[in-house]
ZAGU-917742 format. One record per atom (N, C-alpha, C): residue in three letters; y, x, z. Coordinates in pm, whole numbers, padded with zeros to 5 digits, always signed. Each point is the difference from the previous one (the first is absolute). Last residue first. Layout:
REM ZAGU-917742
ALAYXZ/...
***
This chain:
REM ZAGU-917742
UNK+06817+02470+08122/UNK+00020+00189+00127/UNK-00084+00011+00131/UNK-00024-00364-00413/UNK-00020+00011+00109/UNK-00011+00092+00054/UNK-00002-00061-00468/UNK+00099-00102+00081/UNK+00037+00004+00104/UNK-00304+00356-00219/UNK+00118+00002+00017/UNK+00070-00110+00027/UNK-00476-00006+00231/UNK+00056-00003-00135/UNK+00123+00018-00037/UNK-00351+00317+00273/UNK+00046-00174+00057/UNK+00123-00043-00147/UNK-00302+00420+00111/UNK-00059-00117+00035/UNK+00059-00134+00069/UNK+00069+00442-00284/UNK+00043-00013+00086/UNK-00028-00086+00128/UNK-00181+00086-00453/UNK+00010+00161+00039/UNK+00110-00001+00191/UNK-00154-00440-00320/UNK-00117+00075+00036/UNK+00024+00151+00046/UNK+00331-00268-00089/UNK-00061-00055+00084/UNK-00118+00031+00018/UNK+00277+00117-00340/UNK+00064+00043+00135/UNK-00050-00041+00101/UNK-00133-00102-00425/UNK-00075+00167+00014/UNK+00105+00016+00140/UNK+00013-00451-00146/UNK-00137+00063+00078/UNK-00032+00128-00025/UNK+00441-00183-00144/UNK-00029-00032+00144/UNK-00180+00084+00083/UNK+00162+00082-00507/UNK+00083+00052+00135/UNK-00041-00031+00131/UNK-00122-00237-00370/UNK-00073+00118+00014/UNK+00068+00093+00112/UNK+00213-00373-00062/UNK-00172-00030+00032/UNK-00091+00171-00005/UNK+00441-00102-00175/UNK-00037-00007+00101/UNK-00084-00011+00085/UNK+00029+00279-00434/UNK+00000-00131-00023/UNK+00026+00023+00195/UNK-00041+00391-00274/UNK+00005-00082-00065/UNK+00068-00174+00012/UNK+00126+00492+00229/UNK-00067-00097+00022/UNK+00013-00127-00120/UNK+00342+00428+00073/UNK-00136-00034-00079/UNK-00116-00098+00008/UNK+00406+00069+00264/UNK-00074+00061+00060/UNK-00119+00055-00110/UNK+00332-00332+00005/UNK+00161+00140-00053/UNK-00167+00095+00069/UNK-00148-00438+00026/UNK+00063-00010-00129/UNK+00068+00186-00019/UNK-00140-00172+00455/UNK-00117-00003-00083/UNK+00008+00020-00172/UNK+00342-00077+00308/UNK-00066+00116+00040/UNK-00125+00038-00079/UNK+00336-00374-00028/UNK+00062+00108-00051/UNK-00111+00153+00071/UNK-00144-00396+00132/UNK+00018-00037-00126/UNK+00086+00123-00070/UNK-00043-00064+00472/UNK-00112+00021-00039/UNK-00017+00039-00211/UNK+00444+00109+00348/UNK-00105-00153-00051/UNK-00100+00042-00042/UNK+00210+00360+00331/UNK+00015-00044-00110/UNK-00085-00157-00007/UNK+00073+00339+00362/UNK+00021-00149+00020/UNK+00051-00055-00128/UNK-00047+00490+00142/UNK+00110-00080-00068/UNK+00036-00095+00017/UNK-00389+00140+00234/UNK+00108+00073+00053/UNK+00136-00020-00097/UNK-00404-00185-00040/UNK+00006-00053+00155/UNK+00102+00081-00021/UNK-00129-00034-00444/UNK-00016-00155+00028/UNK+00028+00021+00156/UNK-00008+00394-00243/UNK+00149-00089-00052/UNK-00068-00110+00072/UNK-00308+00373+00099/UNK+00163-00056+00035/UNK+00115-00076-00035/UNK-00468-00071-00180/UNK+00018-00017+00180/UNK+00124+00036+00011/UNK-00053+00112-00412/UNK+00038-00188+00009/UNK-00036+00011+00192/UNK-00121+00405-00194/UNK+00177-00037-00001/UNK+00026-00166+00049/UNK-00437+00193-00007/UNK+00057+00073+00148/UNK+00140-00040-00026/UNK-00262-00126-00362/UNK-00033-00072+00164/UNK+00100+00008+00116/UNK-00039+00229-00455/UNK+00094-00122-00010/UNK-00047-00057+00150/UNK-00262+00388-00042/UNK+00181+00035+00036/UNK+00101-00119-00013/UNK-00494-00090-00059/UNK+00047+00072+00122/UNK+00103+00002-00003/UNK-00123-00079-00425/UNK+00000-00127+00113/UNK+00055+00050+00145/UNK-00077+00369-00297/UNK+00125-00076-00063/UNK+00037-00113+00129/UNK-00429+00247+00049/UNK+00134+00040+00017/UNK+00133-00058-00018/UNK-00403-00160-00244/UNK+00000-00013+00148/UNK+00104+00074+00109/UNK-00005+00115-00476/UNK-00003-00162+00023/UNK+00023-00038+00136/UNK-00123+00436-00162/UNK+00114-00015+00041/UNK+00059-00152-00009/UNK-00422+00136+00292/UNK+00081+00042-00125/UNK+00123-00043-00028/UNK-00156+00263+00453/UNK+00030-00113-00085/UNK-00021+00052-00147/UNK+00061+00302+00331/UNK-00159-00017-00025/UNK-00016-00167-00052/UNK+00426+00380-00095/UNK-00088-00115+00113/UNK-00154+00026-00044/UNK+00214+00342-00219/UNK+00156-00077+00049/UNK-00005-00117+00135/UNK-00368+00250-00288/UNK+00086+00083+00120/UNK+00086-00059+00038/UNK-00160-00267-00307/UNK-00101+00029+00075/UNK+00063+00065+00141/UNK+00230-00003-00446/UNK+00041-00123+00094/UNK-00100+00019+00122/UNK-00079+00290-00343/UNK+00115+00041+00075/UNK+00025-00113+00094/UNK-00355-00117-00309/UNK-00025+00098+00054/UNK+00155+00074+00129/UNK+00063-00359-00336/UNK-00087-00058+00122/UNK-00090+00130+00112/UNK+00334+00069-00394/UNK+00047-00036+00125/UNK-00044-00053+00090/UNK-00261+00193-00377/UNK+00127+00123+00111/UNK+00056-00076+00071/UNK-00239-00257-00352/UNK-00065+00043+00138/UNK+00077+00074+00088/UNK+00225-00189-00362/UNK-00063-00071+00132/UNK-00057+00016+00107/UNK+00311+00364-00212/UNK-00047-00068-00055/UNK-00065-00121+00146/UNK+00467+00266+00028/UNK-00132-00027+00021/UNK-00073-00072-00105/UNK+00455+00020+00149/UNK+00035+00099-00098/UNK-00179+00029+00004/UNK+00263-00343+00205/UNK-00075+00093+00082/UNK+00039+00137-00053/UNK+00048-00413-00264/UNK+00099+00026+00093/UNK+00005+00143+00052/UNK-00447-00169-00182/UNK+00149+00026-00066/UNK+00131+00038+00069/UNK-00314-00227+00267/UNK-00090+00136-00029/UNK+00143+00072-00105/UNK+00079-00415+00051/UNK+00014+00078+00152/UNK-00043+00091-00051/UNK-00099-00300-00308/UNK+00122+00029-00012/UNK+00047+00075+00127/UNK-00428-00146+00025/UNK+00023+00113-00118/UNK+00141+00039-00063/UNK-00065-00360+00324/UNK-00053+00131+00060/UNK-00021+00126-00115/UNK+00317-00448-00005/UNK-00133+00002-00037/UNK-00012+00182+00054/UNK+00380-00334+00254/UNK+00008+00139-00077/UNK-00162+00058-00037/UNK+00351-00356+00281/UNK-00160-00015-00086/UNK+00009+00138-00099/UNK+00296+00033+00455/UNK+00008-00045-00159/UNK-00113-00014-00049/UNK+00102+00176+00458/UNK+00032-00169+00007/UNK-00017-00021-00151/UNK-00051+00462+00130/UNK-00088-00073-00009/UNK+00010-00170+00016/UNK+00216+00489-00074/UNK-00020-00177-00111/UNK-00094-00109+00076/UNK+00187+00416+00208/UNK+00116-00066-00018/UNK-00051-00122-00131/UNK-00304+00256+00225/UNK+00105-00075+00128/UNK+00095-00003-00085/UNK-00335+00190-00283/UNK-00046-00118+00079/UNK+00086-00040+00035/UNK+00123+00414-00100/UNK+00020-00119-00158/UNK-00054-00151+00084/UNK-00049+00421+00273/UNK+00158-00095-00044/UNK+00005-00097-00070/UNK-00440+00173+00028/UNK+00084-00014+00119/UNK+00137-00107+00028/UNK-00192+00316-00376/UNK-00076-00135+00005/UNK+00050-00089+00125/UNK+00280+00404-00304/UNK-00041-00053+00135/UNK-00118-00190+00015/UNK+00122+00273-00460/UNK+00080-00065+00101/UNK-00104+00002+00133/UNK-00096+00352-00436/UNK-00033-00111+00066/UNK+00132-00029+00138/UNK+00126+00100-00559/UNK-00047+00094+00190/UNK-00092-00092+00054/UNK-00003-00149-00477/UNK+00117+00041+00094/UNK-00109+00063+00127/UNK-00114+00034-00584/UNK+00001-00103+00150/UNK+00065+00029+00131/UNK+00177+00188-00518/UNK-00101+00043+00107/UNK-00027-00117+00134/UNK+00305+00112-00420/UNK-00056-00178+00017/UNK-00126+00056+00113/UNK+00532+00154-00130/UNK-00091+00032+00026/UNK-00061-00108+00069/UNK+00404-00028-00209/UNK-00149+00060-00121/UNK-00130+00077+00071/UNK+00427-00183+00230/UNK-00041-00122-00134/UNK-00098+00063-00030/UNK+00118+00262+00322/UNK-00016-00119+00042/UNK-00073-00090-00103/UNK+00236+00400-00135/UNK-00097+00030+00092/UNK-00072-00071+00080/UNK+00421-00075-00233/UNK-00140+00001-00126/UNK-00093+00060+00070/UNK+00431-00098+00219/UNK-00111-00084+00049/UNK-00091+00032-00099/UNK+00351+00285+00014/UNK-00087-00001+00097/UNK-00165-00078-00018/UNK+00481-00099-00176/UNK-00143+00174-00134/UNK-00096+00026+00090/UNK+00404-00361+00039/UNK-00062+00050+00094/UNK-00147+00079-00034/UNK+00367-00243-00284/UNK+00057+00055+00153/UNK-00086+00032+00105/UNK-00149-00037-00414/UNK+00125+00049-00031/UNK+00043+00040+00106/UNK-00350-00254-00010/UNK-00029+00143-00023/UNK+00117+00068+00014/UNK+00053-00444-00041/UNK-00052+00047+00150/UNK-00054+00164-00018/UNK+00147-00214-00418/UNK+00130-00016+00145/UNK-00074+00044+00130/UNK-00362-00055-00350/UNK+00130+00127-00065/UNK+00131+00018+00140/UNK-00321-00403+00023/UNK-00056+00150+00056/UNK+00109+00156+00009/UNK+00156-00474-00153/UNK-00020-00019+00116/UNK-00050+00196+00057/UNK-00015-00127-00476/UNK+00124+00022+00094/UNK+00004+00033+00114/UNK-00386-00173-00181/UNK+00027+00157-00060/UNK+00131+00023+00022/UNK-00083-00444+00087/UNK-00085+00119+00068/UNK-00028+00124-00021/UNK+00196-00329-00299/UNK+00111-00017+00185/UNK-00062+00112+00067/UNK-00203-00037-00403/UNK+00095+00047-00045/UNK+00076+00036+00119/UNK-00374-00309-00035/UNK-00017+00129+00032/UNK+00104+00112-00020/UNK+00103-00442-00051/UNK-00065+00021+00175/UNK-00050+00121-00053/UNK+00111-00133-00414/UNK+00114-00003+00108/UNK+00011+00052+00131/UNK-00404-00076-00337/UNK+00093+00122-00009/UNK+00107+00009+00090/UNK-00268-00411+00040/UNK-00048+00132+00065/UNK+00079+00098-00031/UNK+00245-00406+00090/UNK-00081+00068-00151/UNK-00051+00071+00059/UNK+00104-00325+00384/UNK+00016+00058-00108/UNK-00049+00032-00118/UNK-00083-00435+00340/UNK-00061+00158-00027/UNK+00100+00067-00072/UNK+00067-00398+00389/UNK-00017+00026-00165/UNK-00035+00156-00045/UNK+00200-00275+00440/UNK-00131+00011-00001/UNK-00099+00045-00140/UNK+00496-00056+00193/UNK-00026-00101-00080/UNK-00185+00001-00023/UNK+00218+00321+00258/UNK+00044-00123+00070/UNK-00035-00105-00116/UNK-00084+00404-00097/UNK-00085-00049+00093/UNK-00005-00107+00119/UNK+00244+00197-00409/UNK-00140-00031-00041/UNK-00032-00063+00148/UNK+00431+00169-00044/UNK-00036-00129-00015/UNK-00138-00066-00021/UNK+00104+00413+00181/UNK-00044-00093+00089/UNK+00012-00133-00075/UNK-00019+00487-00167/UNK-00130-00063+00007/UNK+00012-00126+00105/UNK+00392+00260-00120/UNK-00070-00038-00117/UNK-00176-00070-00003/UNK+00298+00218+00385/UNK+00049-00121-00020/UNK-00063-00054-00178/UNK-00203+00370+00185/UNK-00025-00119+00079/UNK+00084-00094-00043/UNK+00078+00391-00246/UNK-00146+00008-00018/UNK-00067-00160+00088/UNK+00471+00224+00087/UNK-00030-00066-00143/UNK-00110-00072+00001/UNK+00093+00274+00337/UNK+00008-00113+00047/UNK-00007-00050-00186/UNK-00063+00457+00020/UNK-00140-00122+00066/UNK+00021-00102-00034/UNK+00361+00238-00159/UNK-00083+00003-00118/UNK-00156-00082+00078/UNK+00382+00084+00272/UNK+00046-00108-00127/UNK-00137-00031-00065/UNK-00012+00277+00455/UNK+00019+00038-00133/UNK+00019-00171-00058/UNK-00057+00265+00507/UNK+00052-00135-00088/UNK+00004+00072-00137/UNK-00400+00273+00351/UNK+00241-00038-00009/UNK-00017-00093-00099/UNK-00407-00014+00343/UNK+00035+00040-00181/UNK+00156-00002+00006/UNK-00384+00097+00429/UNK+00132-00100-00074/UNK+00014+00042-00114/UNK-00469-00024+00210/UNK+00098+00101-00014/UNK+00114-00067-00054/UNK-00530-00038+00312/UNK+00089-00062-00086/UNK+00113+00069-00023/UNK-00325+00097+00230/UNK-00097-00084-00069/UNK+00078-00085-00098/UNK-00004+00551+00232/UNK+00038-00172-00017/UNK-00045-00095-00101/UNK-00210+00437-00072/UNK+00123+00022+00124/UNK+00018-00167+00005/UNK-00321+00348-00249/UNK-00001-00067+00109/UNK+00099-00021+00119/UNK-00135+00138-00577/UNK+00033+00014+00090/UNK-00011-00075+00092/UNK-00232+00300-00421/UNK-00002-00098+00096/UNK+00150+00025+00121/UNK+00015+00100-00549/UNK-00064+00086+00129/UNK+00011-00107+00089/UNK-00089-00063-00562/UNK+00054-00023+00160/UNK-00042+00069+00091/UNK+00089+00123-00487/UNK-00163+00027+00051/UNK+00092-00038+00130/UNK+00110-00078-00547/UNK+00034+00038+00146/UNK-00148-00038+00101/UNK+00066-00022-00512/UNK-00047+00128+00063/UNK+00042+00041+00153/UNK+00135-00469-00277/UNK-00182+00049-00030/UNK-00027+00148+00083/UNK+00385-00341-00035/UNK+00012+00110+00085/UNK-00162+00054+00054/UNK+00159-00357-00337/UNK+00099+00042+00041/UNK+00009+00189+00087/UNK-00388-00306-00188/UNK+00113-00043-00085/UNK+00099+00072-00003/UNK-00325-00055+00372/UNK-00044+00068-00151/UNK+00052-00011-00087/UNK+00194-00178+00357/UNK-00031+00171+00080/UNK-00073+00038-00138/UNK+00026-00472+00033/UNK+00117+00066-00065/UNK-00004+00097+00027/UNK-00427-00196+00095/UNK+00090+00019-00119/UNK+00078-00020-00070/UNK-00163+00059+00452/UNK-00021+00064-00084/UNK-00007-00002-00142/UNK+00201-00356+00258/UNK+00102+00184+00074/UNK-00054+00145-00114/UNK-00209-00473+00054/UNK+00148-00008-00110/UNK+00037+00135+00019/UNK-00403-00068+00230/UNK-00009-00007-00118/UNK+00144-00020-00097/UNK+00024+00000+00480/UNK-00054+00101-00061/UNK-00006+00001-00143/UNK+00337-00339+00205/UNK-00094-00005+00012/UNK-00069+00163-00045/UNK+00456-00197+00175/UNK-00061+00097-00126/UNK-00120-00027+00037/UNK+00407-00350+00175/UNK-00128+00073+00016/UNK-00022+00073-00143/UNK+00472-00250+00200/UNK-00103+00025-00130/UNK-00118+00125+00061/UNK+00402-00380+00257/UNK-00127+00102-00018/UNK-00054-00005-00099/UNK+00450-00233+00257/UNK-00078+00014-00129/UNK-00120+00145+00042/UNK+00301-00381+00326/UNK-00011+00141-00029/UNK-00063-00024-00127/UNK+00237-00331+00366/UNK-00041+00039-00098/UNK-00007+00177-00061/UNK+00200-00420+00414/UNK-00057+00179-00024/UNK-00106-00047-00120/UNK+00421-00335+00254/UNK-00081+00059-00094/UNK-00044+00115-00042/UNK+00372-00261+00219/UNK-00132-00040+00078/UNK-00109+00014-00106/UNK+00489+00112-00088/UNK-00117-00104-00021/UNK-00104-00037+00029/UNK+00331+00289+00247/UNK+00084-00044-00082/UNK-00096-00137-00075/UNK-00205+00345+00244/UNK+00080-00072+00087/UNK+00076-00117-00062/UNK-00495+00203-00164/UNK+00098+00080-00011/UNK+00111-00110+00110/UNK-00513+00059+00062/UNK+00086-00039-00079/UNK+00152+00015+00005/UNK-00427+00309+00135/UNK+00109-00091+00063/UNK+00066-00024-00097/UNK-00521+00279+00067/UNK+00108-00108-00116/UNK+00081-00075+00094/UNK-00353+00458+00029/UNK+00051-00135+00104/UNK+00110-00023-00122/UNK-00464+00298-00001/UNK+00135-00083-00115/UNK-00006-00122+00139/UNK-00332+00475+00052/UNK+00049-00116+00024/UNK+00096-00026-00057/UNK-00389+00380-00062/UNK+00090-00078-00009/UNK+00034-00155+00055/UNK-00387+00437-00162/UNK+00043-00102+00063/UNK+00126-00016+00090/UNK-00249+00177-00552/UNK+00045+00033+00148/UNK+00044-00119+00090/UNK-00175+00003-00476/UNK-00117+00046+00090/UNK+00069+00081+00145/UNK+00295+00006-00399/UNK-00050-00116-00002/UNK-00128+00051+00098/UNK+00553+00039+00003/UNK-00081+00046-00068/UNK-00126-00051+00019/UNK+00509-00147-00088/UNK-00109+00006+00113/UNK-00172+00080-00059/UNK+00617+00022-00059/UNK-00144-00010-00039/UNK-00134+00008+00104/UNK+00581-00244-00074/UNK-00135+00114+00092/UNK-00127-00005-00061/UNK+00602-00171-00076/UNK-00125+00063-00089/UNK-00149+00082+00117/UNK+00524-00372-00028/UNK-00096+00147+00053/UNK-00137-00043-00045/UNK+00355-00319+00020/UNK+00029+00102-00168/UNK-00093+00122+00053/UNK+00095-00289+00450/UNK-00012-00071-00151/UNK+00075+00135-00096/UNK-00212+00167+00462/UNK+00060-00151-00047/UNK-00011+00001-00181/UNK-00313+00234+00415/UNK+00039+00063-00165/UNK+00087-00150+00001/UNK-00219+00353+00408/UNK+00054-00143-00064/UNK+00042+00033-00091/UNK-00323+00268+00328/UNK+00027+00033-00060/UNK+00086-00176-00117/UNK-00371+00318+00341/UNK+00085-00064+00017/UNK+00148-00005-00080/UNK-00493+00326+00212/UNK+00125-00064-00045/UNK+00021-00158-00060/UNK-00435+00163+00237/UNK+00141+00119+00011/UNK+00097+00003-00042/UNK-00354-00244-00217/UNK-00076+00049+00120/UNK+00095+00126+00069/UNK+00227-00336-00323/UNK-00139+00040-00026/UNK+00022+00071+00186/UNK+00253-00427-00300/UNK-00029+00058+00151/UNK-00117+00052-00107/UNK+00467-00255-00161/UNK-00159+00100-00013/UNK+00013+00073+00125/UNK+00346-00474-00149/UNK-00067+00107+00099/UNK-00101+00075-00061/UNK+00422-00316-00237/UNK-00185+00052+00046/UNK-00059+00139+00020/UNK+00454-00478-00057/UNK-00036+00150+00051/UNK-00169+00034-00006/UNK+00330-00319-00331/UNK-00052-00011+00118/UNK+00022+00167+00049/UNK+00008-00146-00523/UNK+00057-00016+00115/UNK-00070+00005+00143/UNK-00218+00205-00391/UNK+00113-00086-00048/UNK+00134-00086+00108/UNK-00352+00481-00066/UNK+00054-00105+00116/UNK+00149-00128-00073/UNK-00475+00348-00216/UNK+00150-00011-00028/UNK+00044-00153+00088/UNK-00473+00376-00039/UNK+00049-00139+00064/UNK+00182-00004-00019/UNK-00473+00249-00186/UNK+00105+00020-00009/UNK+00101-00128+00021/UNK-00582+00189+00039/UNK+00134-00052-00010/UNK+00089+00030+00014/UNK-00539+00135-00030/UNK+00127+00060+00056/UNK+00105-00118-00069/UNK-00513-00179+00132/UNK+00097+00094-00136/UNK+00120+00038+00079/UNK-00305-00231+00307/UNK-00102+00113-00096/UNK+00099+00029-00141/UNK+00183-00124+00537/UNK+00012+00025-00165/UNK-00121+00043-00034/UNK+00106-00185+00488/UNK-00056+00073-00105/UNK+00025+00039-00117/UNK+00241-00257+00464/UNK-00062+00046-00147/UNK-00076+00155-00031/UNK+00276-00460+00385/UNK-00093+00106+00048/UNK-00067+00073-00171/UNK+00440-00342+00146/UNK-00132-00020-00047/UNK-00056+00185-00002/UNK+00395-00396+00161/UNK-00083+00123+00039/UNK-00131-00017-00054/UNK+00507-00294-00039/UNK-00133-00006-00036/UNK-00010+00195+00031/UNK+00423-00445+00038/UNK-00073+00125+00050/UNK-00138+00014-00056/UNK+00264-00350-00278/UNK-00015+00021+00157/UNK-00053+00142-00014/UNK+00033-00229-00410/UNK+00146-00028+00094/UNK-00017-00011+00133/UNK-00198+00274-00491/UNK-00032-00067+00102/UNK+00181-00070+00052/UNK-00310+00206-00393/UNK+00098-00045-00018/UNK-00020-00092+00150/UNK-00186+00401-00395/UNK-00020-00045+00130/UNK+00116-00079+00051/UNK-00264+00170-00491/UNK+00123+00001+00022/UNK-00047-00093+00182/UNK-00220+00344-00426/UNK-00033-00093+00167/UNK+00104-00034+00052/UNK-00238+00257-00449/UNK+00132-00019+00041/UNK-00008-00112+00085/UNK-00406+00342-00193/UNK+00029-00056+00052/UNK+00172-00039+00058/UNK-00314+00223-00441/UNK+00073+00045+00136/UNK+00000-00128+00077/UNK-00217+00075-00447/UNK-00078+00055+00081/UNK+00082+00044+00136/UNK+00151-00284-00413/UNK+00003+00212+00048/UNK-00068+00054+00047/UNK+00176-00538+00115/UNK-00047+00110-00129/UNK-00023+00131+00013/UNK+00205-00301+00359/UNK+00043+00018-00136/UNK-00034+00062-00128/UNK-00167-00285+00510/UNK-00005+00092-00101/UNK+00077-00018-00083/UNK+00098-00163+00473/UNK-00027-00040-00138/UNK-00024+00124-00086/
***
């Protein structure tokens, strides 16, 4: 749910296990309301329970595993996104003559506990459990907190927040094998990437001699063959957790690359 400001406040509220594979195009600041949640980057590893604080930073890749908590069979978290345009102007307001130095380390960082964050979330949830806007002065008021406390405890990250330079390029490669079960529009890939359109259709080239459509199909192929003879998954949970629009569409792109129809091994 938007709160105004030009930020984003996202409240998450599960009662089962969940793995989800991310991106960020804004840097966030995730406060663990109960449960447990996992961050996975490319080499570490890393849990946050309830009253913990992790920042995620934005255009890196990442995994969030969510276990609901024991006691209520409940994982909830809060997230407020900075979007660029809010960042640059409070950096012109606030911290007009700093000059970010790039950094490249994890994709994510613990925040020590402060009162003054957790404030900032428990004040933005009646809004968002009741679904209602604030005063704008108010919500922008939470968010000029919010920043001030994280600076506070971590003077680091103004090298992060204020720097709006397009990201590294990601591995085209990697980024494929681990999205490729997600509808994911191809200019939002290229992005990701840290690429314009063309740059990633040009780099993708070296990568196969596919495109990256046709690639995609391929690799959902080669998985649903093994989940359908060597898991001995249902058809129905294969075609759905695979990206596949519809069953049908499934059946005859598996039946035209295999030549016999997934009902029938």
């Amino acid at each position: 749910m938007t709160l105004g400001a030009n930020t984003t406040f996202i409240s998450y509220r599960l009662n089962r296990f969940a793995n989800n594979f991310e991106i960020l195009s804004q840097h966030a600041l995730i406060f663990v309301k109960s449960g447990l949640l996992t961050v996975k980057d490319q080499g570490s590893r890393e849990c946050f329970s309830r009253g913990e604080f992790v920042f995620l930073r934005r255009y890196h890749q990442f995994t969030l595993e969510a276990v609901p908590e024991n006691s209520t069979g409940i994982y909830e978290v809060h997230c407020l996104e900075f979007p660029v345009s809010y960042l640059k102007n409070y950096q012109q307001k606030f911290f007009k003559s700093f000059k970010a130095q790039p950094m490249r380390d994890n994709a994510y960082q613990r925040i020590a506990y402060s009162n003054d964050l957790e404030s900032v979330f428990l004040t933005a949830m009646p809004y968002l459990e009741q679904g209602v806007m604030p005063l704008g002065e108010i919500h922008e008021l939470r968010i000029r907190e919010c920043l001030i406390a994280l600076l506070h405890l971590s003077p680091e990250l103004k090298n992060l927040l204020f720097d709006y330079h397009s990201p590294w390029k990601i591995d085209i490669a990697s980024h494929m094998e681990q999205t490729f079960a997600f509808n994911i529009p191809l200019k939002v890939r290229a992005a990701e990437c840290g690429r314009s359109l063309a740059t990633f259709k040009r780099d993708f080239a070296r990568f196969s001699s596919l495109t990256p459509a046709r690639w995609i199909l391929s690799r959902r192929l080669t998985a649903a063959y093994h989940m359908l003879m060597v898991e001995k998954k249902q058809i129905s949970e294969i075609y759905s957790s695979l990206g596949f629009k519809s069953l049908s569409h499934f059946s005859t792109a598996f039946k035209n690359k295999y030549h016999f129809p997934p009902t029938k091994p």
